[in-house]
C-alpha positions as a LaTeX table, in Angstrom:
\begin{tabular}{lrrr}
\hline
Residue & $x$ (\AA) & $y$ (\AA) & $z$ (\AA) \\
\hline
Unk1 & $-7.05$ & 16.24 & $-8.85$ \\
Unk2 & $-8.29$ & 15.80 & $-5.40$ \\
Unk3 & $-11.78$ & 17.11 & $-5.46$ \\
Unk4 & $-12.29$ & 14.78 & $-8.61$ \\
Unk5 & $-13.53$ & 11.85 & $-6.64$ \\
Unk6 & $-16.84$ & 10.82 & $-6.07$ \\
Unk7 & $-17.38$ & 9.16 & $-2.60$ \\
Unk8 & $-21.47$ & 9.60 & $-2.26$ \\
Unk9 & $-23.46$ & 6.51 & $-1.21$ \\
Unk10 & $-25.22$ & 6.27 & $-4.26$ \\
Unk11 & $-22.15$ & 6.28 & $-6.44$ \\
Unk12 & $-20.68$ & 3.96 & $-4.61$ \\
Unk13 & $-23.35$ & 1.62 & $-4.66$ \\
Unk14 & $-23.90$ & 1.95 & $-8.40$ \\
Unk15 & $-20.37$ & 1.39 & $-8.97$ \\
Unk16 & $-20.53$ & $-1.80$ & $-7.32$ \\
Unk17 & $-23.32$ & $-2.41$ & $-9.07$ \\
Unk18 & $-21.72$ & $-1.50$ & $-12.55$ \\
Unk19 & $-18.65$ & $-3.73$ & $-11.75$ \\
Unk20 & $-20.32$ & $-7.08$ & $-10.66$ \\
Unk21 & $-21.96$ & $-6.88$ & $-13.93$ \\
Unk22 & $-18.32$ & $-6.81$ & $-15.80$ \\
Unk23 & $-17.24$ & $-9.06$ & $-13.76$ \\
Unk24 & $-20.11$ & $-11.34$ & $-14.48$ \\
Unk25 & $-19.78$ & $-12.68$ & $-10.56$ \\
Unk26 & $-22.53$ & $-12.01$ & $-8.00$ \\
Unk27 & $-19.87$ & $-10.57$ & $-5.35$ \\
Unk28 & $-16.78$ & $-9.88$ & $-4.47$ \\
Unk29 & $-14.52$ & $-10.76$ & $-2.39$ \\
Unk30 & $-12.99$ & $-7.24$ & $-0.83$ \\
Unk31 & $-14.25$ & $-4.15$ & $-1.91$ \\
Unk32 & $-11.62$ & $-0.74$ & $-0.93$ \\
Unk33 & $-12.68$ & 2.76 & $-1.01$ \\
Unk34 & $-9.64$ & 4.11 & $-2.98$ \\
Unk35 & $-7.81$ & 6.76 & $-2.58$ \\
Unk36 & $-9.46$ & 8.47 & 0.69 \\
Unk37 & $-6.82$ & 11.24 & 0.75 \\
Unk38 & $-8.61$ & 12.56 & $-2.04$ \\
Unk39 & $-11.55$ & 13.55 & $-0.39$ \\
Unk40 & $-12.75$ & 16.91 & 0.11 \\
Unk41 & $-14.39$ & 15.97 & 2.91 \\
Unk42 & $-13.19$ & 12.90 & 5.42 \\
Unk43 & $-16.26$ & 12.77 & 7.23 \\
Unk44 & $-18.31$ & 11.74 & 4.13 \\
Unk45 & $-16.33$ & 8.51 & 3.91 \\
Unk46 & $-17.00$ & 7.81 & 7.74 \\
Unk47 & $-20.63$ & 8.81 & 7.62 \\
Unk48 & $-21.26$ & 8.07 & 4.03 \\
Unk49 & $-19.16$ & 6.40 & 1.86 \\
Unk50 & $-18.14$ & 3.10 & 4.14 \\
Unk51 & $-22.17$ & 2.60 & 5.86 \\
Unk52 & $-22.81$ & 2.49 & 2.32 \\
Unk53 & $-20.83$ & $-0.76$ & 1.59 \\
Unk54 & $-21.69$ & $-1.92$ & 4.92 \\
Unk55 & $-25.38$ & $-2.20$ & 3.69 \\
Unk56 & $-24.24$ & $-3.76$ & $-0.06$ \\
Unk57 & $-22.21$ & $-6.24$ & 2.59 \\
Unk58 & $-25.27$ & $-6.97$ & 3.93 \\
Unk59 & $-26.71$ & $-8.02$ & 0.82 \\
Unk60 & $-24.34$ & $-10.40$ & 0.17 \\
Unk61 & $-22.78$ & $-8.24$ & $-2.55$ \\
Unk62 & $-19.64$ & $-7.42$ & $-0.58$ \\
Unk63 & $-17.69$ & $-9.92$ & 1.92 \\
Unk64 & $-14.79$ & $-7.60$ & 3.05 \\
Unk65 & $-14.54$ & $-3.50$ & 3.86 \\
Unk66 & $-11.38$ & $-1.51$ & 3.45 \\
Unk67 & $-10.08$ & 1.72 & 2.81 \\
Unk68 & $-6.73$ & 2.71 & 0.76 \\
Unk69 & $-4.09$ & 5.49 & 0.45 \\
Unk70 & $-0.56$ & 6.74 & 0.73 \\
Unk71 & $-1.10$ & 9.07 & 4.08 \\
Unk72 & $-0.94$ & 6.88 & 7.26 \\
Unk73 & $-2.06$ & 9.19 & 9.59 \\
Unk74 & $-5.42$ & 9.65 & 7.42 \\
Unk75 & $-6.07$ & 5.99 & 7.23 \\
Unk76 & $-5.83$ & 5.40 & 10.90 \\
Unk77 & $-7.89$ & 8.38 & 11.21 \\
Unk78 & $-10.71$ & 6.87 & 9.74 \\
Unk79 & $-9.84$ & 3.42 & 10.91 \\
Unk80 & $-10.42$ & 5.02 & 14.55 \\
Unk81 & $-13.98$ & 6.45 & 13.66 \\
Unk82 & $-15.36$ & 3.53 & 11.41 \\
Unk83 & $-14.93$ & $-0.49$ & 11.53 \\
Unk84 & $-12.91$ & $-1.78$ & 8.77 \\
Unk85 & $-12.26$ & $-4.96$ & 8.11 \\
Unk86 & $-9.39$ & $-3.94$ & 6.50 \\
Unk87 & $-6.81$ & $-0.85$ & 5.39 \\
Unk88 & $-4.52$ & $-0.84$ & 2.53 \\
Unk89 & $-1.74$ & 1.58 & 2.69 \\
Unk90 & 1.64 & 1.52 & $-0.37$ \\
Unk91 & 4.98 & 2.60 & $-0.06$ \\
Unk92 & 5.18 & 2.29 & 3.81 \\
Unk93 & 6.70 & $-1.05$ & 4.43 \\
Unk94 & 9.62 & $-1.09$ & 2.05 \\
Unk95 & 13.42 & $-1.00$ & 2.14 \\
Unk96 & 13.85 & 3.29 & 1.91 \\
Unk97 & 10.28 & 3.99 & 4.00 \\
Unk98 & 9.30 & 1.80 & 6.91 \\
Unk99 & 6.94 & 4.05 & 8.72 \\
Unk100 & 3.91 & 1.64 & 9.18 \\
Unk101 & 6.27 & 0.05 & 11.45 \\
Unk102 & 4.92 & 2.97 & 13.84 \\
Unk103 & 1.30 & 2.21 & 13.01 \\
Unk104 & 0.66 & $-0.97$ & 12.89 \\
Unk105 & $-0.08$ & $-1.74$ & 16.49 \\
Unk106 & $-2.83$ & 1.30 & 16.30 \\
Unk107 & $-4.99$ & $-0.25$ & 12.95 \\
Unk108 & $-4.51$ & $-3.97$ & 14.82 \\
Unk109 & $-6.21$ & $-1.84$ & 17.83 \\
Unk110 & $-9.16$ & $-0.79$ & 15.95 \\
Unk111 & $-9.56$ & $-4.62$ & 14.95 \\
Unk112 & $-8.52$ & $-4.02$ & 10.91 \\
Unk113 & $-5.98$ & $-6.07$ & 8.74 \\
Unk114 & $-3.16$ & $-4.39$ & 7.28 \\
Unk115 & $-2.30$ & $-4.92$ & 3.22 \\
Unk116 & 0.86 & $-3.35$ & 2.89 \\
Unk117 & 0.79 & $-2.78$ & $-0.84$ \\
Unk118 & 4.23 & $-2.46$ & $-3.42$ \\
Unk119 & 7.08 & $-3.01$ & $-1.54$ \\
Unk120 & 8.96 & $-2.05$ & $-4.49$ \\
Unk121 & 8.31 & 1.41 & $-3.83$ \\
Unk122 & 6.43 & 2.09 & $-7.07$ \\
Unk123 & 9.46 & 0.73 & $-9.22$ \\
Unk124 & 12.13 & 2.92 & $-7.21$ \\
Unk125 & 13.34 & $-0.17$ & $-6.15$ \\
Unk126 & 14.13 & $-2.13$ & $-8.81$ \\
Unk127 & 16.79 & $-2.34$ & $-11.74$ \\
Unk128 & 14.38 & $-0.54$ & $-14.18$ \\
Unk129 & 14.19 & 2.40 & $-11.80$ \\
Unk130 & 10.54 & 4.21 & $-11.18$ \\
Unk131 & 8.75 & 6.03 & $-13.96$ \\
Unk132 & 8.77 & 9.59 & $-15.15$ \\
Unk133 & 5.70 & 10.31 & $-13.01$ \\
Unk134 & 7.04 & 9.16 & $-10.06$ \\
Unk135 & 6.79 & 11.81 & $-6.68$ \\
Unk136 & 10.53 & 10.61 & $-5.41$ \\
Unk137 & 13.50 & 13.70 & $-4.95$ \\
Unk138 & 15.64 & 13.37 & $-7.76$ \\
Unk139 & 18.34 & 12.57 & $-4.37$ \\
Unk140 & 16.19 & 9.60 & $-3.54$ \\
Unk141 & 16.44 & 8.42 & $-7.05$ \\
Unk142 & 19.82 & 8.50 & $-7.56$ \\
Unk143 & 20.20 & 6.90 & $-4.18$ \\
Unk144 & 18.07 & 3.84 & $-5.66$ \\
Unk145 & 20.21 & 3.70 & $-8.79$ \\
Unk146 & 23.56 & 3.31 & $-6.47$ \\
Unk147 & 22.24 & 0.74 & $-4.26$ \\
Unk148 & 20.67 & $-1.19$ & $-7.22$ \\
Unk149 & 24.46 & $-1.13$ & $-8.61$ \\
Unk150 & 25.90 & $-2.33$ & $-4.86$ \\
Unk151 & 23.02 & $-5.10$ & $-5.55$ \\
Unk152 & 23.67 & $-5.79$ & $-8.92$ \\
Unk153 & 28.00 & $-6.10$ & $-8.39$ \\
Unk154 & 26.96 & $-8.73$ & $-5.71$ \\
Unk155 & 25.17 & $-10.76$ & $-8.24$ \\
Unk156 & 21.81 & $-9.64$ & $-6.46$ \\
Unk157 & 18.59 & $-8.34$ & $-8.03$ \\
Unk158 & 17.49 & $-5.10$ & $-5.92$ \\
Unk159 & 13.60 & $-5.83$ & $-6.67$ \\
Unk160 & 14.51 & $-9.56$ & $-5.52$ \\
Unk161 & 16.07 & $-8.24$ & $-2.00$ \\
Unk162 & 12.89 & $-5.81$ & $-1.64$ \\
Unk163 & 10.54 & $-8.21$ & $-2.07$ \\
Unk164 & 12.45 & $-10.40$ & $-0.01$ \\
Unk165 & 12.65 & $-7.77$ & 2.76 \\
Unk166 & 9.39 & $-7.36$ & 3.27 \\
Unk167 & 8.28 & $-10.75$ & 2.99 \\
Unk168 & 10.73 & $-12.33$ & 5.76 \\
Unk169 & 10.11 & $-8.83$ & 8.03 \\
Unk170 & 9.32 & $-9.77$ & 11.46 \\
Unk171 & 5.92 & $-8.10$ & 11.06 \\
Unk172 & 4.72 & $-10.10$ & 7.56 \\
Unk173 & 6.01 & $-13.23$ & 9.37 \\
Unk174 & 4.11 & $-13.10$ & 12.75 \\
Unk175 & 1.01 & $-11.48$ & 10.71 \\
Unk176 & 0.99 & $-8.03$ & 11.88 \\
Unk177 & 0.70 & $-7.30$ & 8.18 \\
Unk178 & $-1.53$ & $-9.18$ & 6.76 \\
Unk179 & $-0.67$ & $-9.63$ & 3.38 \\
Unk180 & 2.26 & $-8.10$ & 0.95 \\
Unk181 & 0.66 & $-6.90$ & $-2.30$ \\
Unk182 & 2.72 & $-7.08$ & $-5.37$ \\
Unk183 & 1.73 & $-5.87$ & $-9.31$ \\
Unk184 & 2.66 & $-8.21$ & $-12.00$ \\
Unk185 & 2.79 & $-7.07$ & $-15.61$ \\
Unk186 & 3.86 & $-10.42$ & $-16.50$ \\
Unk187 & 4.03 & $-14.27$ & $-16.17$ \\
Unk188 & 7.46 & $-14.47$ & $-15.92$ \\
Unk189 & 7.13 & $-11.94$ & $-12.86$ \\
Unk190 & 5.03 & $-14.27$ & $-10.93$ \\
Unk191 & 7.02 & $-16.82$ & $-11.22$ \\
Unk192 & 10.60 & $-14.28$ & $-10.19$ \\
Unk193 & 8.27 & $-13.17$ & $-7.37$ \\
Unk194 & 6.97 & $-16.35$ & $-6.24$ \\
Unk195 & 10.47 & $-17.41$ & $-5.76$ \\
Unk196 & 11.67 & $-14.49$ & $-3.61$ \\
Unk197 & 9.28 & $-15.86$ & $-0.96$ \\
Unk198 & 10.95 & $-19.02$ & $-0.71$ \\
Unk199 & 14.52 & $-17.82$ & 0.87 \\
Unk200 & 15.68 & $-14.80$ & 3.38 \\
Unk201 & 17.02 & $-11.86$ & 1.93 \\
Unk202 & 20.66 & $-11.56$ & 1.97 \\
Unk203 & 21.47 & $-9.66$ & 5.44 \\
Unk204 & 24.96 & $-8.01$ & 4.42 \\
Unk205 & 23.17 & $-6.60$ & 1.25 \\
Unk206 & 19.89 & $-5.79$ & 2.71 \\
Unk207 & 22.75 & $-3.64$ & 5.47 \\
Unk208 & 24.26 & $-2.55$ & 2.31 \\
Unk209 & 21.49 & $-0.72$ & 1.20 \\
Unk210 & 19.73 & 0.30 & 4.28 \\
Unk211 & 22.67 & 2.16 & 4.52 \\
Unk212 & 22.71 & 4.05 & 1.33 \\
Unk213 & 18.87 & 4.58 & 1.51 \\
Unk214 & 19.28 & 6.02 & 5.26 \\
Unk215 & 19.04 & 9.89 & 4.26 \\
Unk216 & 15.99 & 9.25 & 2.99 \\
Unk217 & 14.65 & 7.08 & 5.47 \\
Unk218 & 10.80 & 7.48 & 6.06 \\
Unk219 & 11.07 & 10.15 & 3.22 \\
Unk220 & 7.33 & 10.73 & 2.15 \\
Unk221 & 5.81 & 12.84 & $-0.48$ \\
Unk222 & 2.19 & 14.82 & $-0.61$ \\
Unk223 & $-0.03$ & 13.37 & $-1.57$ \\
Unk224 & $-4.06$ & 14.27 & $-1.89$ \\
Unk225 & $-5.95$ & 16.89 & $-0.08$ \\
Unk226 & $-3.07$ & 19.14 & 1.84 \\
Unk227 & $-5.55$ & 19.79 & 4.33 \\
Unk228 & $-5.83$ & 16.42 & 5.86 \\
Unk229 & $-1.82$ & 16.73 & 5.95 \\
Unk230 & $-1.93$ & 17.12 & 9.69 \\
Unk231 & $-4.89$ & 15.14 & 10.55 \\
Unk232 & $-4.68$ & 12.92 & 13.95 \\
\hline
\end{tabular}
């Protein structure tokens, strides 16, 4: 639930801590605070949870500061009140949901990178369709399923044209978005994915499906604390 999550300084140090120790390594690399929707109280993680990684940076523990979630409006909202070096937001730069389109120019403002994270819309776009567990309408779904068969009777691969899509979008390509995250379960998926990078998605399918997808465009679900729903 979303008052589960422990975001106090010492926590977070320890947990740090407790994870360079698995990891047998003396830092890391980038270090997100996950989830920050879940908070019961946003002004923790801008007073608390981030000055505490700022002083494990310090240290030499930590090179890089981020934050994660689904809600764009709460990221930017603590992008605006707290340097990051970085936000990580999923779902938002994908074939059915393109909203961080419209933020994008506000995080590069407040002088963070941008990880857009699964632009396979947590399996709704692909020919296995999403899991049980997943938030989308049962509309949305079936609206995946049809334009994975438009995909599929074109010879296409509908995870393939995602990944694709994102990769060769005019804001990946001149860096607005930093990076395109992608989960691999395995080998042979690195390999697929690897290779989607290499050529432009088809246009006429990628029209194909925008189409199909278009009721749902920008169609988000709740997620987290409903109270930061209407945070600015």
């Amino acid at each position: 639930g979303w008052n589960t999550f422990d975001y106090s300084s010492k926590s977070v140090k320890e947990s740090v801590d407790r994870s360079l120790k698995r990891l047998k390594v003396h830092h890391v690399d980038m270090i997100t605070v996950h989830d920050v929707e879940f908070s019961s109280d946003i002004e923790q993680i801008i007073n608390e949870t981030v000055p505490a990684l700022r002083e494990l940076q310090k240290e030499g523990k930590v090179r890089y500061v981020g934050i994660s979630g689904y809600p764009l409006n709460v990221l930017l909202h603590v992008a605006r009140r707290v340097p990051l070096d970085f936000v990580l937001t999923y779902c938002h730069y994908t074939l059915q949901n393109s909203s961080l389109e419209d933020y994008v120019e506000a995080f590069t403002k407040t002088g963070c990178g941008v990880i857009s994270a699964s632009p396979l819309c947590m399996g709704l776009l692909t020919s296995k369709g999403p899991p049980e567990f997943h938030p989308a309408s049962k509309d949305l779904v079936e609206a995946a399923t049809r334009a994975r068969k438009v995909v599929e009777d074109k010879g296409g691969d509908l995870a393939d044209l995602a990944i694709r899509w994102a990769v060769w979008s005019p804001l990946a390509r001149s860096g607005d978005i930093a990076t395109t995250l992608l989960g691999f379960a395995k080998a042979s998926e690195v390999v697929a994915n690897i290779g989607c990078v290499a050529h432009e998605p088809d246009k006429d399918l990628v029209t194909s499906v925008l189409e199909i997808l278009k009721p749902f465009k920008n169609y988000d679900w709740p997620v987290g604390n409903p109270k930061w729903a209407e945070l600015k």
